[in-house]
LOKE-372576 format. One record per residue (C-alpha): x, y, z negated; residue in one letter; residue number from 1. Coordinates in pm, whole numbers. Each point is the difference from the previous one (the first is absolute). Layout:
marlum xx = X, yy = Y, zz = Z, residu = a, num = NUM $
...
***
This chain:
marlum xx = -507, yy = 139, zz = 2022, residu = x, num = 1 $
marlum xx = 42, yy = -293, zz = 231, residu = x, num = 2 $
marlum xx = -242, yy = -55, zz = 295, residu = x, num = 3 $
marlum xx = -19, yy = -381, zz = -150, residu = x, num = 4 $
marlum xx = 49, yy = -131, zz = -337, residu = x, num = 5 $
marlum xx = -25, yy = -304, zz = -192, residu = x, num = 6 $
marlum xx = -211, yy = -42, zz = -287, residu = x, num = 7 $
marlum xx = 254, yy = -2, zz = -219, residu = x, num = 8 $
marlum xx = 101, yy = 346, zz = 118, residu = x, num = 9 $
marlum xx = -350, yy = 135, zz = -42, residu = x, num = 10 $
marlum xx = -50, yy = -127, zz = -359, residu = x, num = 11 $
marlum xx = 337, yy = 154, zz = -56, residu = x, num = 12 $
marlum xx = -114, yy = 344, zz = 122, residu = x, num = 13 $
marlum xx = -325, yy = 17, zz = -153, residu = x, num = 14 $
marlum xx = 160, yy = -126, zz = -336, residu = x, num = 15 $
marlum xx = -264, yy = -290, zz = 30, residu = x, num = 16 $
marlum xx = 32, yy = -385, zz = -31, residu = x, num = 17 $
marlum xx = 31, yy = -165, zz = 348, residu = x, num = 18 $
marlum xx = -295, yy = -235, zz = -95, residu = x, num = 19 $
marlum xx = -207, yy = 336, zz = -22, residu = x, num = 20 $
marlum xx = 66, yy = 47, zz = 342, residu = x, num = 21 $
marlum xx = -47, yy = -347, zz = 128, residu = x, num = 22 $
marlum xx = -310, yy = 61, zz = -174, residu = x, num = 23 $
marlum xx = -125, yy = 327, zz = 178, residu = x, num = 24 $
marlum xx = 128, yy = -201, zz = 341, residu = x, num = 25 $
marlum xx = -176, yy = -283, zz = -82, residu = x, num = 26 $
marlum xx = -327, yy = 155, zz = -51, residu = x, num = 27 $
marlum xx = 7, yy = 253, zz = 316, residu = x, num = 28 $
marlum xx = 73, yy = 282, zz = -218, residu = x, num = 29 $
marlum xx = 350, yy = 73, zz = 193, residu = x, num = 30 $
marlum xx = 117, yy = -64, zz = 305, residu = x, num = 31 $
marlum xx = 271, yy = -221, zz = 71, residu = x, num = 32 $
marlum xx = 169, yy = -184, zz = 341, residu = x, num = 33 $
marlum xx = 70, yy = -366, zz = -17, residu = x, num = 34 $
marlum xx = 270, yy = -193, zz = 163, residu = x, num = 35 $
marlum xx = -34, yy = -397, zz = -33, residu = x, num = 36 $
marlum xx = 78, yy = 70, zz = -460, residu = x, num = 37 $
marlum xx = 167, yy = 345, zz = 65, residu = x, num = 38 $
marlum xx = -250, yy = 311, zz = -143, residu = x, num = 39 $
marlum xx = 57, yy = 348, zz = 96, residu = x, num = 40 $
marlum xx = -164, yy = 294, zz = -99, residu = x, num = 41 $
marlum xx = 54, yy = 291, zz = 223, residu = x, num = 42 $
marlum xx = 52, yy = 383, zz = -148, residu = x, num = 43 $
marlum xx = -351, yy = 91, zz = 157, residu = x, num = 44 $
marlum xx = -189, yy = -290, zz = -132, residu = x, num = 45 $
marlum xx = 152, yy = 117, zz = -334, residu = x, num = 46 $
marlum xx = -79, yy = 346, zz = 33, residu = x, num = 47 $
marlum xx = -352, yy = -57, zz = 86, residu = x, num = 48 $
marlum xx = -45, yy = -249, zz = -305, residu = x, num = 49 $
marlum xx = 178, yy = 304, zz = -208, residu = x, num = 50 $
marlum xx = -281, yy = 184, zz = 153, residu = x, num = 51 $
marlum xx = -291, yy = -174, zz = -111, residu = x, num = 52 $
marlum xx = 145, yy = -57, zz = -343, residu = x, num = 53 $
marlum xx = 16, yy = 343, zz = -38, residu = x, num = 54 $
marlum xx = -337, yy = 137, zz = 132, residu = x, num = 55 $
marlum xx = -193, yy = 217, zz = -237, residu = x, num = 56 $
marlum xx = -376, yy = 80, zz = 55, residu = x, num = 57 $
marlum xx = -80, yy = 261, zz = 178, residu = x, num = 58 $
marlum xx = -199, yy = 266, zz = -139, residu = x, num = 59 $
marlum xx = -368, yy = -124, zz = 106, residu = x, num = 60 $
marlum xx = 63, yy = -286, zz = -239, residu = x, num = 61 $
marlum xx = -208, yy = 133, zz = -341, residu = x, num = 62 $
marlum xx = 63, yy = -189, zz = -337, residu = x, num = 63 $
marlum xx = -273, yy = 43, zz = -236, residu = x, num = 64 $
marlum xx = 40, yy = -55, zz = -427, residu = x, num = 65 $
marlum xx = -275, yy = 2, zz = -177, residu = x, num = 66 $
marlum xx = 6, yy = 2, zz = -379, residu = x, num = 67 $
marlum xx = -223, yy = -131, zz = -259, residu = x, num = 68 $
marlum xx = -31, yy = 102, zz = -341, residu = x, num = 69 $
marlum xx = 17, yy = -260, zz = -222, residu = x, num = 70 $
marlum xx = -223, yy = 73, zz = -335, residu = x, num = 71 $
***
């Protein structure tokens, strides 16, 4: 993976549209640098927004069903 890439290149990897990640740049979901028009999204801003994506919660977190029984 580049250190830099354009958001072209990181819809292309994530098999995304780019206006999904203009999107998640646009509303401080993922980090990007900006040069004058020119975006860039570095590797580690990626990973990190892979990151939180991906988080799953943790055990303490208890979902509760309850069922009612319809007559």
């Amino acid at each position: 993976m580049k250190p830099y890439m354009t958001v072209p290149e990181v819809a292309e990897l994530l098999g995304v549209d780019r206006k999904t990640i203009y999107a998640e740049i646009e509303h401080g979901r993922l980090a990007c640098v900006r040069l004058g028009r020119i975006i860039r999204v570095s590797a580690t801003a990626l990973t990190e927004w892979e990151q939180a994506q991906t988080e799953r919660p943790t055990s303490s977190t208890t979902v509760t069903f309850t069922t009612r029984k319809v007559d």
